[in-house]
N, C-alpha and C positions, 0 to 999 in steps of 0.2 A: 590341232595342228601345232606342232613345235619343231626343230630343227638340231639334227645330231652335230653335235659338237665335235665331240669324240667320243670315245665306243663309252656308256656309261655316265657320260655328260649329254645334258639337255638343253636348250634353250628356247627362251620365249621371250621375241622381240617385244615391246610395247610402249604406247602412249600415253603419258601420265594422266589421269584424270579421265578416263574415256571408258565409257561401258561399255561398247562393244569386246576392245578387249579382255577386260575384267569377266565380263559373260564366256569370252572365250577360253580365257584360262580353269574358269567353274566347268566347261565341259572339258578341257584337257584334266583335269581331277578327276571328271569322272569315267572317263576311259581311259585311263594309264595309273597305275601305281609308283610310286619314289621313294628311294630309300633317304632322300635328303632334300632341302629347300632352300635356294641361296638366293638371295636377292641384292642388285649393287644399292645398297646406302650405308651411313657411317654405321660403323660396326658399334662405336658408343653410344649410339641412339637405340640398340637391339631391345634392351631390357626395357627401357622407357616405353619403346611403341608396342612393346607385347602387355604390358600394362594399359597404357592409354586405349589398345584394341578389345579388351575386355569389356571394357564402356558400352561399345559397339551397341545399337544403334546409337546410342547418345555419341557424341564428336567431338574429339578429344583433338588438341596439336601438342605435340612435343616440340619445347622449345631448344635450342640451342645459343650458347652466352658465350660470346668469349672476351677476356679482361681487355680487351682494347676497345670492347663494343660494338662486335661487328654480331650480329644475329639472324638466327634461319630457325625455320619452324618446319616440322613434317605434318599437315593434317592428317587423319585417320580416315580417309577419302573411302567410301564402300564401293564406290565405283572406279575404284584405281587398281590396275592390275596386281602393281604391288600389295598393296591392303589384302586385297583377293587372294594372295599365295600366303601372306602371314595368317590369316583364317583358315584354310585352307588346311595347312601345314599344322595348327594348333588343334583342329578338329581331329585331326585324323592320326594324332599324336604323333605328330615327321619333325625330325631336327629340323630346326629354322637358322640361317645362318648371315649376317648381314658382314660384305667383304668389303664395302670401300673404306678407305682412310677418310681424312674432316677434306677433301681437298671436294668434292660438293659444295662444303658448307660457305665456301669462300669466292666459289666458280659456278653461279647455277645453268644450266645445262640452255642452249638457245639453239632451236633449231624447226624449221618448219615443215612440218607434209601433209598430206591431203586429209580432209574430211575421213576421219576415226570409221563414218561408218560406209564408207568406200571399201575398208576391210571386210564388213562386215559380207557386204555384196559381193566380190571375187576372191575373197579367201586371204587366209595369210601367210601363204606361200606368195603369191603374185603382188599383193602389198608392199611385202620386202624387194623384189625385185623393182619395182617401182622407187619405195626408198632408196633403194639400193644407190641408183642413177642419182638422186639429189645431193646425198651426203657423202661427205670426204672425211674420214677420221682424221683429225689434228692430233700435231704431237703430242698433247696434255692427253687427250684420249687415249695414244697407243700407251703411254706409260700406266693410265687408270687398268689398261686391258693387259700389260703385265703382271702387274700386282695379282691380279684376280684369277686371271692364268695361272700363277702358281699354288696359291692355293687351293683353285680346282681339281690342279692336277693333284693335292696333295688329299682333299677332302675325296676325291674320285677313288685312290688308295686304302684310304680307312675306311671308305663304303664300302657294301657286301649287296648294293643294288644299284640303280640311274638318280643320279644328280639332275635335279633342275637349277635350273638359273634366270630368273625374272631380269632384263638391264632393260635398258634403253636400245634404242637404233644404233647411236655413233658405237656405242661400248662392242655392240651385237659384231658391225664387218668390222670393228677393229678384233675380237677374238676370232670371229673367223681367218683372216689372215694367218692368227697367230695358230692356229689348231691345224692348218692347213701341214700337212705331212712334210713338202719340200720345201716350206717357205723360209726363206732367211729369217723374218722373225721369229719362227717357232727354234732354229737353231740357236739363236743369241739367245733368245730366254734362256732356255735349257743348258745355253751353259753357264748363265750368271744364277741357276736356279740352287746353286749349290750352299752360296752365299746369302740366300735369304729362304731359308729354310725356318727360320721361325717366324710367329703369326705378325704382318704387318701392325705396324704401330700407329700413332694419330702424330709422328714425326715432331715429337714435344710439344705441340699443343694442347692448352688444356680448356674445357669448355662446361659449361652450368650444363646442367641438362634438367627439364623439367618439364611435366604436362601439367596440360590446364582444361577444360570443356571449353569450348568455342564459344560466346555470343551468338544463339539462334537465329537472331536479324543478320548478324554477319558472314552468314557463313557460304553467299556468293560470291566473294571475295578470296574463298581458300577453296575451294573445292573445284572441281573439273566442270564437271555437269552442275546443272540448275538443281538448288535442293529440292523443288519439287520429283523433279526427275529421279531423283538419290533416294529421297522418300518413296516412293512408288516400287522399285524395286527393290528395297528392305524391307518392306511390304511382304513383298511376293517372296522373300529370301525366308520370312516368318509362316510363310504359309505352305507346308509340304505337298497341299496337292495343289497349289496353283500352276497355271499353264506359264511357262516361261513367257513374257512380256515381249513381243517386236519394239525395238525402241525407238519408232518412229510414232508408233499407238502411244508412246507418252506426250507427243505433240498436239497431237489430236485429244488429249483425256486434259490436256490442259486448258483447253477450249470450251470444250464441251463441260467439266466440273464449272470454269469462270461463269460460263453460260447460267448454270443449273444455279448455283448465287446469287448472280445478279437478278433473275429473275422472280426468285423467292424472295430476296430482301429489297426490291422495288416493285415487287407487286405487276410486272410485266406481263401481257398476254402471252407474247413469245417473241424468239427469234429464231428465224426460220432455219432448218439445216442450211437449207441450200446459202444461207449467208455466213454461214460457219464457215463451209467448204471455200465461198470466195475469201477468206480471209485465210483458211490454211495454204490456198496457192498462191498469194498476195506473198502470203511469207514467206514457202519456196520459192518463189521468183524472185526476193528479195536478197534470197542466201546464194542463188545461183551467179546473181550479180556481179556478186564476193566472190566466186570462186567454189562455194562450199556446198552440200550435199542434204544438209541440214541445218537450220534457222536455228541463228543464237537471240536470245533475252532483246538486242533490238529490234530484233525482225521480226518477232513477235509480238511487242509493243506496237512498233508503227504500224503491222499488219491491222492490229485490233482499233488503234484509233481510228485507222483509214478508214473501218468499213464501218464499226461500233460507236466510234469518238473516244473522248477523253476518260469518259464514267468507266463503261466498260477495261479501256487499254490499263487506266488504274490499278484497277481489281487482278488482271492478268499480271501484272508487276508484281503485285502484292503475293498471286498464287505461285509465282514463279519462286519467290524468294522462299517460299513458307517451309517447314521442312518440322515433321510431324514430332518427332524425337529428340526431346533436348529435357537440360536437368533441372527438374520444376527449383529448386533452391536457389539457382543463379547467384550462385557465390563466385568468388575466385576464377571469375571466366575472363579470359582471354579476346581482345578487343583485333579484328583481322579486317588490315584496309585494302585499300590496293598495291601496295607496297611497304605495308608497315605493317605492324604490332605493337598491343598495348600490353602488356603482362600487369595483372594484379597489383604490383609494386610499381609500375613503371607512372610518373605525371603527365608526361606524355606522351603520345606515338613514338616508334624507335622505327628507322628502315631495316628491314629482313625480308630474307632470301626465302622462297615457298621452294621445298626438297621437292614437292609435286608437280612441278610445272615446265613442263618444256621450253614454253616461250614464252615472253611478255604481252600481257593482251592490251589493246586498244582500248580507252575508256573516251564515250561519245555523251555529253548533254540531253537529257531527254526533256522536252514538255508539255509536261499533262497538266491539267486542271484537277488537283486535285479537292475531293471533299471536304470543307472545314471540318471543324475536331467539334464535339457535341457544345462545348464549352462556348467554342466561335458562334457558333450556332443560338447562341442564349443571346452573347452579347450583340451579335446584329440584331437579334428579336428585338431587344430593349432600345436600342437605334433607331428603329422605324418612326416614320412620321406618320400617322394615318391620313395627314389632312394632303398627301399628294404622292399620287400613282400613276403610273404610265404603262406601257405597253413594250417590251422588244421589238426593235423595227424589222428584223431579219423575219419576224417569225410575221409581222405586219404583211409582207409581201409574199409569204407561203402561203397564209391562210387566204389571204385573197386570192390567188392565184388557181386554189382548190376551190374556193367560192364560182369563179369564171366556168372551170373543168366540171361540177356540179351542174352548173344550170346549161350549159350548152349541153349535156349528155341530157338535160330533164324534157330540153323540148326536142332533141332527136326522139326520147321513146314517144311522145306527145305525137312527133308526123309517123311513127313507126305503128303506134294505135292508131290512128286516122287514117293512114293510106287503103286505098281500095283496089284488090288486083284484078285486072281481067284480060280476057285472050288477046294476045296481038293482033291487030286488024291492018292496021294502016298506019298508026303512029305511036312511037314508043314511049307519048307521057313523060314522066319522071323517071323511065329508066326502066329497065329490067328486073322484077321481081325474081330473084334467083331462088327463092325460100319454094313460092308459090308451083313455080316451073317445076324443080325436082320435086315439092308435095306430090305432083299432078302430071309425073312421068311417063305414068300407064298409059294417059289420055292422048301425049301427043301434045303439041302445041308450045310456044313461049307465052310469059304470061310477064305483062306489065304492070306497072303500080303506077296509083294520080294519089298526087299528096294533094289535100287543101289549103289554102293561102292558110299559115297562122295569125291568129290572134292573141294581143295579148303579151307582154312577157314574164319572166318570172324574175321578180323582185325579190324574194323570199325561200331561202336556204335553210333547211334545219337539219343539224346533224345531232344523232345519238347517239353517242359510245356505250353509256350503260345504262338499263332503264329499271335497275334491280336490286343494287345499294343504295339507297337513296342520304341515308345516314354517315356513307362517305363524303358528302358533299356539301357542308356547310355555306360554303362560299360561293354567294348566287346575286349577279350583279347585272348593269350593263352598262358598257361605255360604249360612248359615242365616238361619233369621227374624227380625226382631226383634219381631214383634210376631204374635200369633194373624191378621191379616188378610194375611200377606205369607205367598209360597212358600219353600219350601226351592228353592233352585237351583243348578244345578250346570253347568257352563259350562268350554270350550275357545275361547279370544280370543287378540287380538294382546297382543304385551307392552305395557303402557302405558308401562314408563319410554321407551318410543321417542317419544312426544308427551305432554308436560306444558304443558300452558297455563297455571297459575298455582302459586303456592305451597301445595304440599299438595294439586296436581288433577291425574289422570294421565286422559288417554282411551285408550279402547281399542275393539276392536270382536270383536264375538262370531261363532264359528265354526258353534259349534250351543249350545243349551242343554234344560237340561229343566228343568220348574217341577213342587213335587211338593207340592199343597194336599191337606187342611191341615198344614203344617209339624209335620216331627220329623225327627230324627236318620238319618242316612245312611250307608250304606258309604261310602269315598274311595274309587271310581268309576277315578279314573286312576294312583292310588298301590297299589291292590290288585293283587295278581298272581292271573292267569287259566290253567287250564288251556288257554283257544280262542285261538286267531291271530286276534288282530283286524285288518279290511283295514284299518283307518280308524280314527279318530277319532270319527266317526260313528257308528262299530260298537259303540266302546267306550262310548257316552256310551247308546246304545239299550239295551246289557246293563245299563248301571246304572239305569236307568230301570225295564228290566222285574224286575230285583232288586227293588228299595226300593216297587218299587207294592204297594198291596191290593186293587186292581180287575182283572176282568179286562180292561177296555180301555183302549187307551194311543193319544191321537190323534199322529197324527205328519207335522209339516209342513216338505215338504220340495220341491224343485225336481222330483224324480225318485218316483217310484211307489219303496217300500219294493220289495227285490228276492227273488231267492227263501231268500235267505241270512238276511236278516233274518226274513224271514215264518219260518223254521225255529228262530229264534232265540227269538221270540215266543211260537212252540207248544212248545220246549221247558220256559216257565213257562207252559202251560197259558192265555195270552192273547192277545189279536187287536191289531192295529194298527187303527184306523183313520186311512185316510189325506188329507191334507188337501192340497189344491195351494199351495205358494209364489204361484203368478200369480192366485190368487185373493184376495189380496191386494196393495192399490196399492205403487209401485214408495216411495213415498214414506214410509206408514205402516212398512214394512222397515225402510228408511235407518234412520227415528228409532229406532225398536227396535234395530237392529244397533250402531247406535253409543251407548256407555255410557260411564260416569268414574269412577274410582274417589277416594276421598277418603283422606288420610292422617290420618283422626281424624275423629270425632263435630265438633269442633271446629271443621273445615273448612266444614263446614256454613253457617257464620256469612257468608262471605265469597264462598263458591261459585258463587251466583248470577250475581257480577260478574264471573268468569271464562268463565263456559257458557254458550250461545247455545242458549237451550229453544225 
């Protein structure tokens, strides 16, 4: 979709830095031919950007220097519609032609409309009509749009096919005004057109022009879209039979890759779809807020910490920025802030103008907890005191808390086994057996259940995360309580010195544990010696379990049914397992529970918070 100018002239509105349009001028290529390619930027940047575009994928800016010190840069953006028509144009071997003077270079373009992929959705006919109503060309504009009016009109002449023309919005209705058949503008051009009949000048300015490769790390800072996003479809731009990409499945393919990472380099069970999905509508709800259509770099971040936390949102920061094609030499690259540049020579930052950006964007604080660097990670190791450890109190009140929701579901199945059902007669007992009723349909009749008084209660908690690496798990201890409301616990985890997050915070994660309320003093469980061959670790931590209990039952939550080994092990102290499924609990409440920290001192406490992502 593009718009007649005049008979032979074309136009194609667009917004700097936005893939939707960039995709949409790749399909206006490919259903229209041109005998020519113009695009509004300074005409002494042509030759530099057609060089710098050859780099392509790698990211190139052209700089722009002028002796007073004023500086503007054009990045090589693959996802800008202009970029798009200068490839485009070079592929398909089409005169390329850049019409404006340096007055860009001095005035960068400010101006706001809706969410890029709004066009995408109702077309880019109804897009402009929409612009249309927002924007007012100013008088710097209508002058930009006579310049370039005439030599349209003049490059429309020496074609012998249809002229395109790539501008902006304001450029766009101010030439339509001026193409417009009766309009008073198109008559005043036309008749001052006699008088500048030769190719506009840069009105004696003179200015450095130079390219340079971008800094990889920097280059969300110059570009429109997220380099991740930029990456993925020069991807699919290198691959001829790939399916054109929807650019909203870049949203989602950001998620879902962070996922696929995080999970392989922390060794993660999972994370469920279904928590992906609340985090991609966390995000749209978050962009909607705004105003906008699709989630920028913060709505993405908060969306992840909110549901993920800090680890995760990290990693998504990181994948957002990442941007696959860049020049392994990293010489002579170009430093791109949010308002500045660094050129090779330069000692410090200089302010400069981005020729690709419509508007100035908002920069907002983010913070994550981020992972120290491997180095930090040594020097906490070497920090550590051995001779004093403590516990996280947040995670103090989880696991307790899951201890309580353990043993009150252990002696529901306890009256759930013991209940006895039988026909209604006269009095309804404990309640209505609904299970037994519909079993026994056929027959007719309600059927009631008698629980028995319990006896008894359950002091003794064991849980198993893994009962299969035993070799993961070095670090097998137990501490006691510090206070009457907290368990005695006893626990087989990974080593923490292998992840230290801050000074004095070790994480780790638990194999199995047992919690033994209310708190007292214990066997050492892994340091005692046994007459029995334990398979496991597992085995070993279930014997000290039914050791150290005063109850005869002992709920025990694990992935797998207690086997006949154990059950033998339970009746030789005279007690029962009750057994509880791992998948009866969400994959998520686990995570938190499995993964713990330990502190190098009461003291730690103080600062902890700012290292732990609760």
């Amino acid at each position: 979709m593009a718009f007649a100018l005049d008979t032979g002239i074309t136009a194609f509105p667009s917004l700097h830095g936005s893939a939707p349009f960039a995709m949409e001028l790749r399909k206006l290529f490919w259903d229209r031919k041109f005998a020519g390619v113009t695009v509004a930027l300074p005409a002494l940047l042509q030759e530099s950007c057609i060089e710098a575009m050859a780099h392509l994928p790698v990211i190139h800016a052209v700089t722009a220097r002028h002796p007073d010190g004023t500086r503007a840069y054009l990045p090589m953006d693959p996802c800008d519609a202009y970029v798009e028509a200068m490839r485009q144009a070079t592929q398909k071997r089409i005169p390329l032609r850049f019409l404006e003077d340096t007055y860009l270079l001095n005035n960068p373009l400010d101006y706001h409309l809706p969410d890029a992929y709004l066009m995408q959705a109702i077309g880019l006919e109804k897009y402009t009509d929409l612009a249309r109503s927002r924007i007012i060309p100013d008088a710097d504009t209508g002058l930009r749009a006579e310049k370039i009016y005439r030599q349209l009109r003049r490059l429309s002449l020496e074609s012998d096919g249809e002229l395109l023309l790539v501008c902006d919005f304001p450029l766009f209705f101010a030439l339509e005004k001026i193409f417009s058949k009766e309009s008073v503008e198109r008559i005043m051009t036309d008749a001052r057109q006699d008088t500048n009949t030769e190719e506009e000048e840069n009105d004696g300015e003179t200015f450095e022009v130079r390219s340079f490769p971008i800094a990889s790390g920097l280059l969300y800072f110059a570009l429109g879209e997220l380099p991740f996003y930029t990456g993925e479809l020069e991807k699919e731009r290198q691959n001829v039979l790939a399916t054109p990409r929807a650019y909203l499945d870049l949203v989602k393919k950001i998620f879902v890759d962070t996922r696929n990472q995080y999970l392989e380099a922390l060794q993660q069970r999972s994370i469920s779809l279904k928590k992906l999905q609340i985090a991609l509508t966390y995000a749209r709800n978050l962009a909607a807020l705004e105003g906008r259509l699709t989630p920028e770099l913060l709505d993405l971040i908060t969306a992840a910490k909110g549901v993920f936390g800090s680890g995760f949102a990290t990693r998504v920061f990181e994948a957002a920025r990442y941007y696959p094609f860049f020049d392994p030499a990293g010489v002579d690259e170009i430093r791109v802030g949010p308002d500045h540049i660094q050129e090779p020579d330069d000692e410090e930052p200089v302010a400069a103008v981005n020729l690709l950006q419509d508007h100035g964007k908002t920069w907002k604080t983010l913070h994550l907890k981020k992972e120290p660097s491997r180095k930090r990670q040594v020097d906490y190791r070497y920090a550590w005191d051995p001779r004093g450890m403590c516990s996280h109190l947040p995670e103090d009140i989880r696991i307790e808390a899951f201890n309580q929701t353990v043993r009150r579901r252990s002696r529901e199945t306890l009256l759930q086994a013991s209940s006895t059902p039988e026909k209604l007669t006269a009095s309804l007992k404990d309640g209505i057996d609904l299970r037994e009723t519909l079993r026994r349909v056929s027959t007719g009749g309600i059927y009631v259940k008698e629980e028995p008084p319990t006896r008894g209660r359950v002091d003794t908690v064991v849980i198993i995360f893994d009962e299969d690496r035993d070799e993961r798990y070095p670090n097998r201890a137990t501490w006691y309580a510090e206070h009457a409301e907290e368990s005695t616990l006893t626990f087989y985890a990974t080593d923490p010195m292998e992840k230290m997050l801050g000074p004095g915070i070790a994480e780790a994660e638990y194999g199995g544990l047992s919690l033994l309320f209310p708190p007292r003093p214990v066997t050492e469980v892994f340091s005692r010696r046994s007459k029995l061959d334990f398979h496991n670790l597992a085995e070993q931590l279930l014997y000290g379990a039914l050791q150290n209990s005063r109850e005869k039952v002992i709920a025990y939550v694990s992935a797998r049914k207690p086997d006949l080994r154990k059950k033998k092990l339970a009746s030789r102290w005279k007690k029962r397992l009750v057994w509880i499924p791992l998948s009866s609990f969400s994959q998520e409440t686990l995570q938190k529970l499995r993964k713990f920290h330990i502190l190098n001192g009461k003291q730690v406490r103080a600062w902890a918070n700012r290292f732990i992502d609760d």
